[in-house]
C-alpha positions in Angstrom: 0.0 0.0 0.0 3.0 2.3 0.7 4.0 2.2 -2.6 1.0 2.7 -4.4 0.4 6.1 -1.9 4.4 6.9 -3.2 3.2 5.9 -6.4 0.5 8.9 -6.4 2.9 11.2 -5.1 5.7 10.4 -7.6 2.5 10.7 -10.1 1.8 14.1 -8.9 5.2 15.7 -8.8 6.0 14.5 -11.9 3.6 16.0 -13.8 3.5 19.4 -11.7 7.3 19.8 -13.3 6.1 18.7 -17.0 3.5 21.3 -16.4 6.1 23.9 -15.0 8.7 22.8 -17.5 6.0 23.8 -20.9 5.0 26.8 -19.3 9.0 27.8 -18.9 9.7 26.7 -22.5 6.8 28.8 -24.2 7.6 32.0 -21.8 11.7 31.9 -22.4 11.1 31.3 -26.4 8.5 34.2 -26.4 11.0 36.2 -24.6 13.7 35.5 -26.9 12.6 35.1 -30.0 8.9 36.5 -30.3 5.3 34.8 -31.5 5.9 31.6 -33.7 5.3 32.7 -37.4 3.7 30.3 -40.3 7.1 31.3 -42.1 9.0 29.0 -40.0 6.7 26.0 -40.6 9.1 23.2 -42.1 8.1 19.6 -42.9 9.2 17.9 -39.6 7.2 20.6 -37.6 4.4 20.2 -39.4 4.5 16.2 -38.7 5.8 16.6 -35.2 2.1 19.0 -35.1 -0.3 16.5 -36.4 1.5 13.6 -34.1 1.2 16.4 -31.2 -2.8 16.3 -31.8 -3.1 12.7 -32.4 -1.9 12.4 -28.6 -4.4 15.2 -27.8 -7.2 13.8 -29.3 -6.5 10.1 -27.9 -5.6 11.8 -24.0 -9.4 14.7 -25.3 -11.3 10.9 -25.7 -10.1 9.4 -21.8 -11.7 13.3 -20.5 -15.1 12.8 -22.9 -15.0 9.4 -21.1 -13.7 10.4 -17.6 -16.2 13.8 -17.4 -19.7 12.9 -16.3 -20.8 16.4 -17.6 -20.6 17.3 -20.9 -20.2 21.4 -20.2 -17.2 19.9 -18.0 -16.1 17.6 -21.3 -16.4 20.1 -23.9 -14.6 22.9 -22.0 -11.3 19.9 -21.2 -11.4 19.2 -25.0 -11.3 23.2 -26.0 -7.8 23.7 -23.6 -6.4 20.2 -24.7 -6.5 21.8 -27.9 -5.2 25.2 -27.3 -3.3 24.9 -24.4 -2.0 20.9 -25.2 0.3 19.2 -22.8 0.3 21.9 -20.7 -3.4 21.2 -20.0 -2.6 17.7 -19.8 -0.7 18.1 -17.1 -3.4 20.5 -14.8 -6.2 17.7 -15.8 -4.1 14.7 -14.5 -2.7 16.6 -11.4 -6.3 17.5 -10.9 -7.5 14.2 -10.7 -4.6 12.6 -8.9 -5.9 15.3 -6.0 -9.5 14.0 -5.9 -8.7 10.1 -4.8 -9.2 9.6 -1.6 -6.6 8.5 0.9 -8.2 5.1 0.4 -8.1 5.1 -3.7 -4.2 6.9 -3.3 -3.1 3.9 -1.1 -5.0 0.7 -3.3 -4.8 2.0 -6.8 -3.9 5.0 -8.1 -4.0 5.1 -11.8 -7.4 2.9 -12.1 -8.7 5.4 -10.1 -7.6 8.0 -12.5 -8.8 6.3 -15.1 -12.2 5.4 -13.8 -15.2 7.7 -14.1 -17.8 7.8 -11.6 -20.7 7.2 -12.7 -21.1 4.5 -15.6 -23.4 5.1 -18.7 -25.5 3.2 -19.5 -25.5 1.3 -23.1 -27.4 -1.0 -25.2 -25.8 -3.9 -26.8 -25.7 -2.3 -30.2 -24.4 0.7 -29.4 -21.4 -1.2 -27.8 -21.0 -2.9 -30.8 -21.1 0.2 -32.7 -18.7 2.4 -30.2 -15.9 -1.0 -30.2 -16.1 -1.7 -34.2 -15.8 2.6 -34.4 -12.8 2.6 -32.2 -10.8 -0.2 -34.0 -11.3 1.5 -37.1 -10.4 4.8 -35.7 -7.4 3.6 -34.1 -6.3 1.6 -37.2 -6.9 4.8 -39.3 -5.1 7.2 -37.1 -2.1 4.9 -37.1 -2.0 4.3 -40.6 -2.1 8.0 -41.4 0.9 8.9 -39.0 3.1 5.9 -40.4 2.1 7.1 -44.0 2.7 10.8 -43.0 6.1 9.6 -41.6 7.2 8.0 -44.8 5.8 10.6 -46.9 7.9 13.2 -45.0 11.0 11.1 -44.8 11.2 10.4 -48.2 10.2 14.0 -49.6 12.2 16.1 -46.7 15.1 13.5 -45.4 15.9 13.1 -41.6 14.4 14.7 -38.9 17.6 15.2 -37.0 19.0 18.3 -38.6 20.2 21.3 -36.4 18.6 23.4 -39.4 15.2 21.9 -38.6 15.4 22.8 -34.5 14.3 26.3 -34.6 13.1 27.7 -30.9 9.7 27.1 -31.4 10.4 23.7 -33.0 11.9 22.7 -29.7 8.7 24.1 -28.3 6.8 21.9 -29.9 9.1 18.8 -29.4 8.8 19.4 -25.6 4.9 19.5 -25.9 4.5 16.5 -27.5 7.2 14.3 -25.0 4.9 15.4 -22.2 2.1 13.7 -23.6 4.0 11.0 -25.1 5.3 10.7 -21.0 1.5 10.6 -20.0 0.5 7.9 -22.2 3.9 6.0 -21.2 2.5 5.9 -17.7 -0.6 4.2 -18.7 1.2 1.4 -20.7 3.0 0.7 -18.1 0.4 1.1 -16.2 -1.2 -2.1 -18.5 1.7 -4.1 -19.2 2.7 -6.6 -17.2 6.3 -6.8 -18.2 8.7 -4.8 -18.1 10.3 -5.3 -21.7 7.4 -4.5 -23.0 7.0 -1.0 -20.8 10.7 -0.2 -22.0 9.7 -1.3 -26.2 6.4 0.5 -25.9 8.2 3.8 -24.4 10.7 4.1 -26.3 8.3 3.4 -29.5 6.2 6.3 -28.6 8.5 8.5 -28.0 9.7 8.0 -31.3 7.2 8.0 -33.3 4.7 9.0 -31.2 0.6 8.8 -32.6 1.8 5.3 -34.8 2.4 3.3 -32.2 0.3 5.0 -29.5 -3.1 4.1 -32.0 -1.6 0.9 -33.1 -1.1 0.1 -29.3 -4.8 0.9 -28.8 -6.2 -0.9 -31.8 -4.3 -4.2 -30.4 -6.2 -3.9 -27.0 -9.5 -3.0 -28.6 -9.1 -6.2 -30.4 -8.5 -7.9 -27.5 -11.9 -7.3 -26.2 -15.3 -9.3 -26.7 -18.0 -7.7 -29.1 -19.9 -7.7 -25.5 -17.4 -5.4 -23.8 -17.7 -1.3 -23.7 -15.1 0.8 -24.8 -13.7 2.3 -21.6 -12.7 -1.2 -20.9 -9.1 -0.9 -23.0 -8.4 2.1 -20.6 -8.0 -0.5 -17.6 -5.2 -3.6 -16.9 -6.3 -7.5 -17.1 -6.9 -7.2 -13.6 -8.6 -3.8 -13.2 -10.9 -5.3 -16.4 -12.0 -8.1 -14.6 -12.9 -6.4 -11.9 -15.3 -3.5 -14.1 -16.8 -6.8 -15.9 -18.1 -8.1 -12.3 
């Protein structure tokens, strides 16, 4: 139990410095070098962008989930997309502050994860939301290893000092913050270690591929019977929702 309460803790702190850290980057690079301009838009950025977004709209779908009010939803989604992994950051941080001593101690990220209340669906509209996922994921994946080809092929390697302007790095910084988030829930899921060390490393590298590949595999890995919300959680965690 110790651990798990260390575990929240260790949760918190971390992302109260990724939060502190993006704030820093975007103030000092204003400072010294002024507002981004379209003019400085190269290939890379414009990849390392869309990746940036994929993230956002996979981390914008756990708060749809995780939000029992919509008002509450729809506001999340709006600063996820102009704000990005800084507001990634204040949501988690947020929610890591509601569990209860109790939660904090047994289970910390499950908790997280978890919403509150449950909706309530019919058997076809699970069917629907599960078969709309996989293909979702699958597309989103597909498009970002195309997109990465396309861009490596046309515009060469992404490691070039030419291509890390200031506000490049900006955006680079961004995107490893939510790249770090959605680390913590695979390793939150896996049950090895190697696999936690592959996965991370994966994402971090190419970031929205593997991250919606990773989620089409899990969706697949649940029954036609099963709601969506169910990839969010471990084997164990799942068992315990389907009680």
């Amino acid at each position: 139990m110790g651990s798990s309460s260390s575990l929240a803790t260790a949760l918190k702190s971390l992302f109260v410095v990724l939060g502190c850290l993006v704030i820093g980057s975007i103030i000092y690079t204003l400072l010294t070098d002024g507002f981004p301009s379209f003019k400085e838009l190269n290939p890379w950025m414009v990849v390392n962008l869309i990746d940036f977004y994929v993230h956002v709209f996979v981390i914008g779908s756990w708060v749809v989930y995780k939000e029992s009010n919509w008002i509450n939803a729809i506001l999340w989604v709006v600063l996820l997309v102009c704000l990005g992994s800084l507001a990634t950051c204040v949501y988690i941080v947020l929610q890591l502050l509601k569990l209860s001593t109790q939660e904090s101690l047994q289970d910390p990220i499950y908790f997280v994860l978890l919403r509150r209340q449950e909706k309530n669906e019919t058997e076809r509209q699970r069917k629907c939301s599960l078969l709309t996922a996989r293909i979702l994921s699958l597309a989103l994946s597909s498009l970002m290893l195309g997109i990465l080809i396309y861009t490596s092929v046309t515009d060469g390697s992404p490691v070039r000092r030419d291509l890390f302007t200031p506000w490049m790095i900006v955006e680079i910084i961004a995107f490893f913050v939510n790249a770090i988030a959605l680390s913590v829930w695979v390793a939150y899921k896996e049950s090895s270690w190697l696999s936690v060390a592959i996965l991370t490393i994966l994402i971090n590298l190419s970031g929205g591929t593997t991250t919606c590949a990773y989620i089409a595999v899990q969706l697949f890995r649940l029954s036609s019977e099963d709601p969506v919300y169910l990839v969010l959680f471990s084997n164990r965690n799942r068992e315990k929702k389907r009680e």
